[in-house]
N, C-alpha and C positions, 0 to 999 in steps of 0.2 A: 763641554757645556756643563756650567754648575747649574743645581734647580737643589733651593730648598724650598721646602712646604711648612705654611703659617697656618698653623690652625685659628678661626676667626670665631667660631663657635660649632659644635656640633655636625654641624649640618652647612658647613660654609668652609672653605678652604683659600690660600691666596699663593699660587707659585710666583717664586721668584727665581725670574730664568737670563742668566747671563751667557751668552753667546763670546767665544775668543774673537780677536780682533782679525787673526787671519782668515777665520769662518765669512767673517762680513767680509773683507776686504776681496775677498775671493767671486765672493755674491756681489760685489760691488761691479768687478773687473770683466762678471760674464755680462751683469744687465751693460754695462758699457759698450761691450761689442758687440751686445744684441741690436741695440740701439742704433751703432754706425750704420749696421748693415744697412739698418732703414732708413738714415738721415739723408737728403740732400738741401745742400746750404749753397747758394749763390758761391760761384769761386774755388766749389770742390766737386771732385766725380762721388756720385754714390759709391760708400761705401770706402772712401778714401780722408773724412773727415778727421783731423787731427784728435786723438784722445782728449787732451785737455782744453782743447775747445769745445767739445760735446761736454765735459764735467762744468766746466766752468757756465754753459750757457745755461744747459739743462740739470743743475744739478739738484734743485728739490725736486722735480721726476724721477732722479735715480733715486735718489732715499727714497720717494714714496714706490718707489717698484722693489728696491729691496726690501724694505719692512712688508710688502706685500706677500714675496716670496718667503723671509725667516723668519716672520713669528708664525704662521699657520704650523713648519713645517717644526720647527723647534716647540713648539706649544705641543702637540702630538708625542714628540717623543720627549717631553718633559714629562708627560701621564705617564707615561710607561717608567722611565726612571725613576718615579716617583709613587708607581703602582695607587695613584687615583685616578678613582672613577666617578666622573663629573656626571651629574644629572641637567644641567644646565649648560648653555651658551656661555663661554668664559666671557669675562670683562677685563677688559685690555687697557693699562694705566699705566702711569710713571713712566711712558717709554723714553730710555737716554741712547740715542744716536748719534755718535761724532767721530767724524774721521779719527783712524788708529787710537780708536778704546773699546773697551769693550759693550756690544748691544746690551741690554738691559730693560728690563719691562716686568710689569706684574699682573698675574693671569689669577682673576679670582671666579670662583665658582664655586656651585652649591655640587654635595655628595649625599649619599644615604647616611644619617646619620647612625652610629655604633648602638644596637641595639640587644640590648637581651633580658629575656624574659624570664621574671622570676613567678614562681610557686603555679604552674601554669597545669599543672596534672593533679587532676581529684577535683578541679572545678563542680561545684554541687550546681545542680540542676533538678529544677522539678517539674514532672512529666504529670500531666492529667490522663486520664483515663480517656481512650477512644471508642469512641461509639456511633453505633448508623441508627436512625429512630429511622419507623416504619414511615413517617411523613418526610423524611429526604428520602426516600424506596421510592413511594409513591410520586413526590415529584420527579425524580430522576425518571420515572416508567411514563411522565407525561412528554417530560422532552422527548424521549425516543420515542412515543406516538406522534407528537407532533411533527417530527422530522421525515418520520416517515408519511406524513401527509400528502394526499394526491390531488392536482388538477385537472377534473374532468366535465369534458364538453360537452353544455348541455343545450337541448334544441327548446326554442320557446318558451324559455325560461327569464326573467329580467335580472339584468345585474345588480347584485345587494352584497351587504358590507363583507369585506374579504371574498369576494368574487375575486375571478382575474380576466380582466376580459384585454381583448386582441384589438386594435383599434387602426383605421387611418384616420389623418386629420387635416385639413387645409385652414392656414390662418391668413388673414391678411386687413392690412389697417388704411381705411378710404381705397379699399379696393384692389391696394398693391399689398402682394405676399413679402414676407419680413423673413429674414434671417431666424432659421429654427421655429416658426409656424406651422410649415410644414412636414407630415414624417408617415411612415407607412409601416403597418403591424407594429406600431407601439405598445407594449404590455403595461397595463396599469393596473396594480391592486387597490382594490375598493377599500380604504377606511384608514392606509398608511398613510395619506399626505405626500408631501413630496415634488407635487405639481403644480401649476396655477391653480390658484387659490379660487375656489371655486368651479375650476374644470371637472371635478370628481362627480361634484351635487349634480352638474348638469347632465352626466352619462346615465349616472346609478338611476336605475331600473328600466334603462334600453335592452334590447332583446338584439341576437345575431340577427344581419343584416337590415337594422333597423337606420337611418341616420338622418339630423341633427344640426339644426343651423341656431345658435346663441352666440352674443354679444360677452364679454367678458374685459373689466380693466386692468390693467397691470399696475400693481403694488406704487407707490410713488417713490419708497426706496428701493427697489428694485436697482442693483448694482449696473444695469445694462439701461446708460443713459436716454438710449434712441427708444425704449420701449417702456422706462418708469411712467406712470402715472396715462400713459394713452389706453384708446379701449380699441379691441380688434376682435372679430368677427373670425367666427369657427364653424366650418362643417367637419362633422364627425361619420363616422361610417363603421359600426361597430360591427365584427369580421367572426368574433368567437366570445362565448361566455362560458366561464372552466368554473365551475363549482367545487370550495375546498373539499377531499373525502379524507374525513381521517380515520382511521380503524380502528376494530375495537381491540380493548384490550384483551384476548385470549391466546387457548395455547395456536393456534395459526401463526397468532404475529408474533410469539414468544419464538417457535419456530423462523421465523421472516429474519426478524431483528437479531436474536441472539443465538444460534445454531444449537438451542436447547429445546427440551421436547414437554415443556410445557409453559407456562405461565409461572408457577411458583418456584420453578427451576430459575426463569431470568430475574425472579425476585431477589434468589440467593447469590444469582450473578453479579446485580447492579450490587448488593449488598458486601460484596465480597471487594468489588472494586472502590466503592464510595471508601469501604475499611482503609483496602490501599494507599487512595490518595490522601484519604485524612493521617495516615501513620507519617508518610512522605512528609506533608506539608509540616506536621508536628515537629519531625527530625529536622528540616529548616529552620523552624523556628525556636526552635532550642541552639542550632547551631549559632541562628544569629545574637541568641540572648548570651551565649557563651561569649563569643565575641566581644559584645560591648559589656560584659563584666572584666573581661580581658584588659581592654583599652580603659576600664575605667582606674585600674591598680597601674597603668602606668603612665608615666610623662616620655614623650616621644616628641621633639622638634621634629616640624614638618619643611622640607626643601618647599618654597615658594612655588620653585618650577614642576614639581610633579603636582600641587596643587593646584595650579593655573591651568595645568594640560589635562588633569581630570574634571576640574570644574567646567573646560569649553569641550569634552564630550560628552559631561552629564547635559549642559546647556543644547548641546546640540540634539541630542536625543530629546529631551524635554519639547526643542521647537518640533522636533518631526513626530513626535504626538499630536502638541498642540494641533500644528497641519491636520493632520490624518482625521482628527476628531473634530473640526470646523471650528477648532478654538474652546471646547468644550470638554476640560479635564478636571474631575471632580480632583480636588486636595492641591491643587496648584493656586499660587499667587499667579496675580493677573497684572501686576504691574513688571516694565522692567526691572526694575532696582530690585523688586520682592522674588523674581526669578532667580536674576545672578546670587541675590544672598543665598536663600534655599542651595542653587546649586553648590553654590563655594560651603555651604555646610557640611550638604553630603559628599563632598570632594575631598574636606580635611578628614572625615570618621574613614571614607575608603583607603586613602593614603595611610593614614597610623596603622589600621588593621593591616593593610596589606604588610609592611614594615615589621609588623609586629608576627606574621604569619611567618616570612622570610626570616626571623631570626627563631621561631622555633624547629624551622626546617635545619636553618644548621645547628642548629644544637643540636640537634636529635641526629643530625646525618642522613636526612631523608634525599634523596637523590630523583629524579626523572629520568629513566633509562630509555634507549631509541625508541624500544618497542611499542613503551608504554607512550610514545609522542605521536608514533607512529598512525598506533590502534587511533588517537582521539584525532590524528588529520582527517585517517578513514572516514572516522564518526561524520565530521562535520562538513565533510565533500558529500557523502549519502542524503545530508540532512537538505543540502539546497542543488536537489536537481535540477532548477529552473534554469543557475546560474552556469550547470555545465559541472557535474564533479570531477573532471580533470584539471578546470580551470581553476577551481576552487583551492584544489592538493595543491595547482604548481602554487600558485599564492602564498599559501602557507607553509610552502616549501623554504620559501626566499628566507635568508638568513636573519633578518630581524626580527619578523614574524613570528617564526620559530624560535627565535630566543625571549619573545614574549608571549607566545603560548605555553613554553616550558617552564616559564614563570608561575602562570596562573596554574597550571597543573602540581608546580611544588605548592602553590597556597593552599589549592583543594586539599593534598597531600596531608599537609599540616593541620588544617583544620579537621581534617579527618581520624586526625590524629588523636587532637585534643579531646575532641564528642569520645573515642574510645575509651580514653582517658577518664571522661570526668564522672563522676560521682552524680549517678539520675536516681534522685530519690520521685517514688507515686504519691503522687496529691492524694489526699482526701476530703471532702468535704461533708464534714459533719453536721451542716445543715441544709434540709434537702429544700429548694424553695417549691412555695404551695403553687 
C-alpha cells in the first residue's frame, strides 16, 4: 500500500492512499463468496449460484461492500505509515475503483498543528499586595453566626417574618381538591416567597394549632394551565412555630464554630483563611493573565474540530446552569445566536492555550508519570462519593479517559511551569484613595 501525505495547511492534512490491485481483488473474491453463501435465485440451490452470475447481477453491491470493508481498514493503517494523528473525522474523496487497477482515494483531515513556543520563561507579572480588612473578618464572623442559626419552637407565639412554621393544608376549587392542594407538615419560611402568592400574608401571625380558611387566585401565567388564573379555597392547620435563634457572637460559639478558645482566636482564624484563599485566587489569576499574554505573542491555527467539540461542551455546561439557576445567569447573552458566539469564543482562547501548553510540555520534557495519574484518579473518585468511587476509578480507568486526563495534568504541569518561571514583580500604589 503507497500513502503519501499533502500538507493542506498547518493544521489540515490529505492522505493519498493507493491500495495494489491483488489487495482488492482478493477483497473482491471473499465479499463474493460471502455473498453466494447467502444468495438463493430461482433455478439454483443456495449456495450453488454461479460466480459470475452473482458479479454480473449484483455487482455495485460488491464494490459498495468492498469499499466498505478497504478504506476504513487501509485508512487506519495509512495513520500509522504515515505517523498522523488526525483530530478529526476524515473526508473521503476522489475514490478510483475499477476492476484490475489500483483502489485509490483521498483521506483529508484536520491534525494538531506544529507548535512552539517562543521567549515563554521570565514572563513579567505583577502581583498586588494581599490583604484581609477587619470588615471582611467581620462579615465572614456573620456568616458563620448565621449558619450556625437555630429553629426553635415556640408555644403561643404568632408567626412573623423568618419564622418557620410547620403546616397542613387542604386546597380545593368549587369544592373538589386539585392536584398538589393538598399536603401535610409543609415547612414554610416566613418572608422568602416562593409560594402562592399571597399564601404567606394569609398564615403570618397564626399561632400553633391555630387554623384558617381563605380564598386565594392563582397567577394567570401560571405555567399549570388547569389552575392559571382560577381561585381556590384553603384550610390551613398551623402544627409548629420555630423561632429563628441566632447566637451571640462570643468566646462559647468561637469555641462551638471554630475549635478555638476564644472569640479573637477565630478572628485570627477566619483571617488567616480569608489570607489563604485571597493568595489562591491571586495565583489563578496571575496564571491566567500569564496565559493570555502567552496566546497574545503567538499565532496558532485552530483545527475546526477541536473547536466545535469544546464549543458544544462549553454550550452544554452554559445550558445546565442556565437550567439549574431558572434561566437566571448574571454575564450571559440571552439570545441563541449570543450564546453559541460567546461559547465558540471561549472555545477558540481554550483550544490555542491548551496547544500552546502542550508544546511547552515538550519542550521542556515535562512527562506525567503513572503515579502522578494515579494520585489525581484517587483524588477525584474521593471527591464524588455520591457517584460510588469505585465507579468513578473504573471510568477513568478506561483508556481514553485516561489519555485525556493525562493530557490535562501535562497542561497543569506546564503551566505550572511557566508561573515558576515568570518574573512577579509587587505593585505599588502610590496614591492611597481618600
Amino acid at each position: 500500500m503507497k500513502v503519501t501525505v499533502e500538507e493542506l495547511s498547518p493544521s489540515k492534512r490529505a492522505l493519498h492512499v493507493e491500495l495494489p490491485p491483488e489487495r482488492v481483488a482478493a477483497r473482491m473474491e471473499a465479499s463474493l463468496r460471502e455473498l453466494g453463501r447467502k444468495l438463493q435465485i430461482p433455478g439454483f440451490r443456495r449456495g450453488k449460484v454461479p460466480p459470475e452470475i452473482i458479479q454480473r447481477r449484483f455487482q455495485s453491491d460488491l464494490q459498495e461492500e468492498v469499499l466498505r470493508e478497504l478504506i476504513p481498514d487501509s485508512y487506519r493503517e495509512a495513520l500509522a505509515q504515515a505517523d498522523v494523528h488526525p483530530v478529526s473525522q476524515p473526508k473521503v474523496e476522489d475514490v478510483h475503483f475499477h476492476e484490475g487497477e489500483p483502489l485509490t482515494y483521498r483521506a483529508v483531515v484536520e491534525v494538531k498543528p506544529p507548535v512552539t513556543v517562543k521567549d515563554y520563561q521570565g514572563i513579567v507579572l505583577q502581583r498586588e499586595k494581599v490583604e484581609v480588612t477587619d470588615q471582611e473578618v467581620d462579615r465572614a464572623l456573620e456568616y458563620l453566626k448565621e449558619d450556625a442559626a437555630e429553629y426553635v419552637p415556640m408555644e403561643g407565639w404568632p408567626a412573623l417574618r423568618e419564622d418557620l412554621i410547620v403546616l397542613d393544608h387542604d386546597g380545593t376549587i368549587h369544592g373538589k381538591p386539585f392536584k398538589g392542594g393538598s399536603g401535610k407538615n409543609l415547612t414554610l419560611a416566613l418572608g422568602r416567597g416562593g409560594y402562592l402568592p399571597g399564601f404567606e400574608a394569609q398564615v403570618a401571625g397564626m399561632q400553633k394549632g391555630e387554623s384558617k380558611r381563605f380564598a386565594l387566585a392563582f397567577p394567570q401565567d401560571l405555567p399549570r394551565k388547569d389552575l392559571a388564573g382560577r381561585t381556590a379555597e384553603f384550610r390551613v392547620t398551623v402544627k409548629e412555630v420555630k423561632k429563628r435563634r441566632v447566637p451571640e457572637l462570643n468566646d462559647e460559639f468561637a469555641r462551638t464554630v471554630g475549635d478555638v478558645e476564644s472569640l479573637a482566636a477565630l478572628r485570627d482564624k477566619l483571617r488567616e483563611q480569608l489570607q489563604q484563599r485571597k493568595v489562591r485566587q491571586q495565583e489563578a489569576d496571575l496564571k491566567r493573565t500569564l496565559l493570555e499574554k502567552l496566546a497574545a505573542t503567538h499565532e496558532v491555527e485552530l483545527p475546526d474540530a477541536l473547536v466545535e467539540a469544546e464549543t458544544a461542551s462549553i454550550l452544554q455546561d452554559m445550558l445546565g446552569t442556565i437550567r439549574a439557576t431558572g434561566g437566571r445567569v448574571q454575564g450571559l447573552p440571552e439570545s441563541a445566536e449570543a450564546l453559541g458566539a460567546k461559547a465558540r469564543e471561549v472555545a477558540r482562547r481554550r483550544v490555542k492555550e491548551s496547544l500552546l501548553l502542550e508544546a511547552v510540555a515538550r519542550q521542556e520534557s515535562l512527562t506525567v508519570g503513572d503515579a502522578e495519574l494515579d494520585k489525581e484518579i484517587d483524588a477525584m473518585a474521593t471527591a464524588f462519593p455520591a457517584e460510588g468511587g469505585a465507579t468513578v476509578r473504573r471510568a477513568l480507568e478506561e483508556p481514553g479517559r485516561r489519555a485525556g486526563l493525562t493530557a490535562r495534568l501535562l497542561e497543569r504541569k506546564a503551566l505550572e511551569f511557566l508561573y515558576q518561571q515568570a518574573r512577579i514583580t509587587d505593585a505599588y500604589n502610590l496614591i492611597t484613595p481618600g
